[in-house]
N, C-alpha and C positions, 0 to 999 in steps of 0.2 A: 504494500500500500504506500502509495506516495503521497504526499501533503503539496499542493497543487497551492502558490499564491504570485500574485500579479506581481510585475517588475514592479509598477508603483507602489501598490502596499508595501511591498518590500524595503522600497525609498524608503516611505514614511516610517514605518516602522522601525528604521536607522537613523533616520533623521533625530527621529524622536529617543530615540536611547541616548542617539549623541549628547542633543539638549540638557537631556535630565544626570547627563555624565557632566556634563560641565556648570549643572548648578550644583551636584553633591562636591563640587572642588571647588567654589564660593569659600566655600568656609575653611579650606585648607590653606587659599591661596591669602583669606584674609589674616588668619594669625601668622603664616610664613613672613608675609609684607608689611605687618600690624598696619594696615589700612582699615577701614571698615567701609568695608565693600559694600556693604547693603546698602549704603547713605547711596550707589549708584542704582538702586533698586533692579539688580541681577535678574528677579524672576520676570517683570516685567520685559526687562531687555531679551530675555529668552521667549519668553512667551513671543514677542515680534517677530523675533527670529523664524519659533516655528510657524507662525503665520504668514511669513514671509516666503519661506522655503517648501511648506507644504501647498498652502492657498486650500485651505480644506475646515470648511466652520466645525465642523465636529470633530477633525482633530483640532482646533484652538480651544475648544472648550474642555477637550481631554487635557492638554497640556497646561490649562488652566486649574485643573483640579490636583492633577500629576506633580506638578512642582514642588509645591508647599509639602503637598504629605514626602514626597521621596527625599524631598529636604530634609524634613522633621525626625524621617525615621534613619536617614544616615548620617544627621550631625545634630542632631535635637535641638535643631532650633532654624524655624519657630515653635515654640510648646506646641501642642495638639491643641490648645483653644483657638491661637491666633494661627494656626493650621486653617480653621473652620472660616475664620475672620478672611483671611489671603485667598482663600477658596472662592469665596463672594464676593472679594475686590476681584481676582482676576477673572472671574465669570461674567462679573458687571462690564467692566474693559472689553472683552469678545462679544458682546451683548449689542454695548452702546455704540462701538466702533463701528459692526454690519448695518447696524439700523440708522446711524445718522450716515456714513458713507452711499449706502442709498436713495437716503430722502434725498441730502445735500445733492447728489448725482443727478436725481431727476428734476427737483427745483430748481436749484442753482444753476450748474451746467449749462443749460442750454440759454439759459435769458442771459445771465450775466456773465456767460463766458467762464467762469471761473474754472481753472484748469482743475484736471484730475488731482496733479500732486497736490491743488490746493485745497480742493475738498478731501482729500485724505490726511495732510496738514490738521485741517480744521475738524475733521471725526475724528482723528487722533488724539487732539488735544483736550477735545470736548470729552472723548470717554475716559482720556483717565481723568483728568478734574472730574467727572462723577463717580469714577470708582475710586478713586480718592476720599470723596464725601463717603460716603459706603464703608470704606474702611475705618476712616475717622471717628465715623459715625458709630458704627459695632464696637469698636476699639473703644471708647467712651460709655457706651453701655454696658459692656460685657465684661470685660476687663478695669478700667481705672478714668474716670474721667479729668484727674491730676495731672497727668502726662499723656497727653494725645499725641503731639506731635513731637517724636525725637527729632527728626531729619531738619534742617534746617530747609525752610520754602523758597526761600531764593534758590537753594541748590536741586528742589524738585522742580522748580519750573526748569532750571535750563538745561535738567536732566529729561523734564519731558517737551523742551520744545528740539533740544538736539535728537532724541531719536524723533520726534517726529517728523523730522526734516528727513532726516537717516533713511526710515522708515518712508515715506512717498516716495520719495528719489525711486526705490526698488520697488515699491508696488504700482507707481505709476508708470512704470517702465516693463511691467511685466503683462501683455495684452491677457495675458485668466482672469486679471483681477480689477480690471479697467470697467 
């Protein structure tokens, strides 16, 4: 009996180990370099990555759930609550990103011209400022509402306006996702 699977699930299915290979080494590379890597928000950068690479909504939303727990259970951290928290921010992120990348595409696009990279620019940035809020949000309910925000917001906006730049350059360059 042989086990029959497509060249592309195949991709994906590599793609996708690789990803979650090189977020369980976040945490190796952060104490080796004592940077703290997180403050670059790693699983988000990955999460793009594989939406970038695969172009496949249900795998982003698997890679979305994938991260945090493969994190959790090979470097323990984030705990298992804020596992649950990062599950619903990056779920929110693959959610808000398809649904305004569409609206913006068929509204915008065509009256105002506004190019692809820039409605993907502008879904980019709009869904993580609401997965943002989402996280903030649980994070203050669930956990501690004394300490919401570690990261410094100057350093998450120009963390998230450079991948989002990053980020259209390559999706609007690739005609699957146009």
């Amino acid at each position: 009996m042989t086990l029959a699977i497509s060249q592309s699930r195949l991709r994906t299915t590599l793609l996708d180990l690789l990803i979650l290979e090189v977020m369980c080494l976040v945490p190796t590379f952060s104490h080796l370099l004592s940077i703290p890597l997180y403050q670059a928000d790693p699983m988000r950068l990955l999460l793009l990555a594989g939406m970038l690479l695969v172009a496949n909504r249900r795998n982003a939303y698997l890679l979305a759930c994938a991260l945090p727990l493969v994190s959790c259970l090979v470097s323990g951290m984030p705990t298992p609550t804020k596992v649950l928290i990062m599950v619903a921010e990056l779920n929110v992120q693959v959610a808000l990103f398809y649904q305004l990348r569409d609206l913006l595409s068929q509204r915008l696009s065509p009256r105002r011209r506004l190019s692809q990279m820039g409605v993907t620019v502008l879904s980019l940035c709009a869904a993580t400022v609401g997965a943002k809020l989402v996280y903030y949000g649980l994070k203050a309910l669930i956990l501690s509402p004394a300490v919401v925000v570690s990261t410094p917001l100057g350093l998450q906006a120009c963390m998230m306006l450079a991948a989002a730049v990053v980020f259209a350059l390559f999706w609007s360059s690739d005609k699957n996702n146009a």
